[in-house]
N, C-alpha and C positions, 0 to 999 in steps of 0.2 A: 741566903747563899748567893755566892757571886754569878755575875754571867760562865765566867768560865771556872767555874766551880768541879771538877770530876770533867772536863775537857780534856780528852788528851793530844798528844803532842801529833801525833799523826790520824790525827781523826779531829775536823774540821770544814765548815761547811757542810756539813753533810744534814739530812733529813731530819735528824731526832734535834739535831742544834735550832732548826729551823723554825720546826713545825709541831713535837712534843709539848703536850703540856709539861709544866716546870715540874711540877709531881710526878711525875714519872720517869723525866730525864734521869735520875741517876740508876734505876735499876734497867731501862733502856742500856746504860755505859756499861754494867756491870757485865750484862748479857752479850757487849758488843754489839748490838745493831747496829751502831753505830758505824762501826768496819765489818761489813760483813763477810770479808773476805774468807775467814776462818771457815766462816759454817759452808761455804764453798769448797774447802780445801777438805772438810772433814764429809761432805756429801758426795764429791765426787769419786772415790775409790767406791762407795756404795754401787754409784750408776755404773760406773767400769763393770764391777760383778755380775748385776743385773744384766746388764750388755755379754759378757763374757755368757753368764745362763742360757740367752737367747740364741747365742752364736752357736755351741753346744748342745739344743735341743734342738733346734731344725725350725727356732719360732722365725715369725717375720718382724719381730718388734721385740723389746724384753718389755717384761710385764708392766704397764702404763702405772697401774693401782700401787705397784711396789716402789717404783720413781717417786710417784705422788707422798707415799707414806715417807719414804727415803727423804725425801726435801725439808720434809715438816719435821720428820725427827731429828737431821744434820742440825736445821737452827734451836731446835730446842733445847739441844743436848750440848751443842756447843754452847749455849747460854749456860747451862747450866754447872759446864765444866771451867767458863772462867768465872764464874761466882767464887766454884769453889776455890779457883786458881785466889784469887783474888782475896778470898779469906786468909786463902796460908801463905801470899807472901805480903799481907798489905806491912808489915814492917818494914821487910825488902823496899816495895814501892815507894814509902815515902822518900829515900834514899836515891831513885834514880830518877833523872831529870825527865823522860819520857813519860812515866806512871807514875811520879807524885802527886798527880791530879787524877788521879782513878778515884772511884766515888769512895771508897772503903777509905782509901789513905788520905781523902781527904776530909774526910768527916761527914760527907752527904748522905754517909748510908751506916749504919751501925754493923758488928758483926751479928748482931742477935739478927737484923732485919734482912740482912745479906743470905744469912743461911735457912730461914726461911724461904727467904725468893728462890734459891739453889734447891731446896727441897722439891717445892711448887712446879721447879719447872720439869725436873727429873719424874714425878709423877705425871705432867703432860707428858714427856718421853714413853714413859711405863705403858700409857694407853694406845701409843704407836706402835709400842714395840709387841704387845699383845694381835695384832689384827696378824700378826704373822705365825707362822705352824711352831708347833714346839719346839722343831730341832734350832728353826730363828729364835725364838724367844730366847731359850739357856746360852745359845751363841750370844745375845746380846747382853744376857747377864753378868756374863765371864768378863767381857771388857771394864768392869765396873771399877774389878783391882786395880787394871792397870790406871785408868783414869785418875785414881785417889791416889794415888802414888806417885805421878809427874810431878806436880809441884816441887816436891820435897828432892827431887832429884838433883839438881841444880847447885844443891848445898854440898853433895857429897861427890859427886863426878863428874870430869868433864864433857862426859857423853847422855846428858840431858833429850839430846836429842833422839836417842836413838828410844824412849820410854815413849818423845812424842807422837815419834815415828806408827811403834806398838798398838798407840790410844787412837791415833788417825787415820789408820791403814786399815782399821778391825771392818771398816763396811766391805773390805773386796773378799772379805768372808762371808756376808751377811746379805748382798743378793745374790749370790748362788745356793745359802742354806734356806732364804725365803723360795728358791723357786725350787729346790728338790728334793730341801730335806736330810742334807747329806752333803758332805765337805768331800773334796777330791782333790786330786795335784792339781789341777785349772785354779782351783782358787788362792792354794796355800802359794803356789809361786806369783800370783799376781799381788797377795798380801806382801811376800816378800820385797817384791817389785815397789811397792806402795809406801815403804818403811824405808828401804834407800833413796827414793825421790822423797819423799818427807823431811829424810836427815838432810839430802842437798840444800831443798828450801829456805827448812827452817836454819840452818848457818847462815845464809845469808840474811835471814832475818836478825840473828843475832848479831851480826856487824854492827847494826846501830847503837849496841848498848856495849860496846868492848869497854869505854873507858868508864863508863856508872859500874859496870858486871866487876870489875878489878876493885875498883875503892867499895862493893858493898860486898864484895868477897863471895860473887855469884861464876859459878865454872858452867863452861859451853864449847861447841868444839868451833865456834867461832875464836876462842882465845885459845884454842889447843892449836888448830890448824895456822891460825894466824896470817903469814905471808904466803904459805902453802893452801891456802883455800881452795886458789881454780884447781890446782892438781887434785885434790881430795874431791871436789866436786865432778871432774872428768870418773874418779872412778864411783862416786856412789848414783850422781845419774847413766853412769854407763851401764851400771848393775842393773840398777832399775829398766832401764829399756832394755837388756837383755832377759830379765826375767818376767818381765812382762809380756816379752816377744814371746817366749816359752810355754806362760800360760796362755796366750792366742793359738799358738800350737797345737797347744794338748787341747784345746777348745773345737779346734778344726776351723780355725781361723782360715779365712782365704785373701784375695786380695785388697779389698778395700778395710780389712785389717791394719793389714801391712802400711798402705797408706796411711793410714790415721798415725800406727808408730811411726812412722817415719817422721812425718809433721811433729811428733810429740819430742823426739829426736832432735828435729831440727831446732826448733825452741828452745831446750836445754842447752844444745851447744851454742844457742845465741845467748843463752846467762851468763854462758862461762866465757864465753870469749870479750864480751862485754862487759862482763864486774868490775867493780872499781869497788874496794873493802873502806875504801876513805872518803867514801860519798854516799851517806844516808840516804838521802834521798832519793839515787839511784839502790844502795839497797832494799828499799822499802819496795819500787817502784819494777822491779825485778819478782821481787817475792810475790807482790800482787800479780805478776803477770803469771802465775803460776798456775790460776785458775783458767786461764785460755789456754794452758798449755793440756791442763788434764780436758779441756771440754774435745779439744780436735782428737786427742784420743778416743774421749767416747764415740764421737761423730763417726768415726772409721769405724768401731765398733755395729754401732746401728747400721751403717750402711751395708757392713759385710751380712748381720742377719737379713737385711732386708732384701740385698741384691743376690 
């Protein structure tokens, strides 16, 4: 296999190119370590919950143990879910310039040996998701559909995103069911909350592939919204921090809440005021910054249970 065998195009220099043995490098790609940005994007609606729980009981802290499991299941499961991604579009993949070097589409990794590894790692998930009370556990079953069924979405509609949304947002469900057992409107509108900043995100992540996504006859609402992006992005991050603001609300949110949304606010209306849909690189580099946009939310979060 070559050096840059299963390399992708936005994921470079980085730890697993460096310092992985060669043997492992490709189901390392497969998993994304590589970019770990994902399993950030998919952990942090979990911490928001958690935080939200805290805010809502009258803790001084949300539950440390549930973070901890929260982190280890995000990466595991987000491994596990671009395996599978990765199984059902590696035809797609070979076709766009960015992911014709994913381990699957480029022959580093078989699909027999791929779906194994996606198996393997879903069952390290299974053992996280057990250390939680039953009403977590079925909550985190239920996401299962949705997860096996983004892939495939992309071929039929151009709102792709909004299944992403469904499959990434399920953790602002999932620490408030770990800490009480029981789903309330705190959670359901911060999940909501969670699904409209997801769909902003990921559009802009999809700008990078508008002209591969056209010739492989792939739909996104990066090619739906097209020149209207920032406008459509004004209203789904606006949603998002308003429904978010809602379930802080109904939480018994106080001040250093409010703070944290504001900051988280303020960030989004710096994506949109600064987008350029004609510069990847600035797309990519926006989408990544999306994980410090969810983290200063949590941080007002903690700080409000804490203070």
């Amino acid at each position: 296999m070559s050096t840059l065998q299963g390399r992708i195009a936005d994921s470079v220099g980085n730890w697993v190119d460096r310092n992985a043995p060669p043997a492992v490098k490709p189901y390392l790609r497969l998993s994304r370590f590589d970019r770990p940005i994902g399993a950030w994007l998919l952990l942090i609606p979990c911490w928001w919950s958690a935080a939200l729980a805290a805010m809502a009981a009258g803790w001084s802290l949300p539950n440390v143990w549930h973070l901890i499991l929260f982190f280890v299941g995000a990466f595991v499961m987000r491994g596990a879910g671009c395996t599978w991604n990765d199984i059902a579009d590696h035809d797609i993949d070979k076709k766009v310039e960015r992911t014709k070097l994913r381990p699957i589409a480029s022959g580093a990794v078989t699909l027999s040996q791929a779906l194994a590894y996606a198996i393997l790692q879903s069952l390290v998930g299974f053992l996280v998701l057990i250390q939680f009370n039953g009403f977590a556990i079925a909550t985190g079953i239920a996401s299962l559909g949705v997860v096996a069924l983004y892939p495939f979405m992309k071929r039929v509609t151009h709102w792709p995103q909004i299944v992403l949304g469904l499959a990434f947002s399920w953790g602002a469900l999932m620490g408030w069911a770990a800490a009480f057992g029981r789903l309330n409107v705190a959670p359901i509108l911060l999940y909501l909350g969670a699904i409209a900043w997801v769909i902003g995100y990921d559009t802009i992540y999809a700008h990078q592939d508008r002209a591969d996504d056209l010739f492989a006859g792939i739909k996104s609402t990066a090619l739906l919204f097209g020149a209207s992006t920032r406008r459509m992005l004004m209203l789904f991050y606006g949603a998002a921090v308003v429904l978010i603001g809602l379930a802080g609300h109904a939480a018994g949110g106080g001040y250093w809440f409010v703070v944290g949304l504001g900051a988280f606010a303020i960030h989004l209306a710096w994506q949109i005021t600064t987008l350029d849909i004609d510069d990847t690189d600035r797309c990519l580099m926006q989408f990544r910054s999306n994980r410090d946009a969810g983290l200063l939310l949590f941080a007002g979060m903690v700080l409000d249970a804490l203070l």
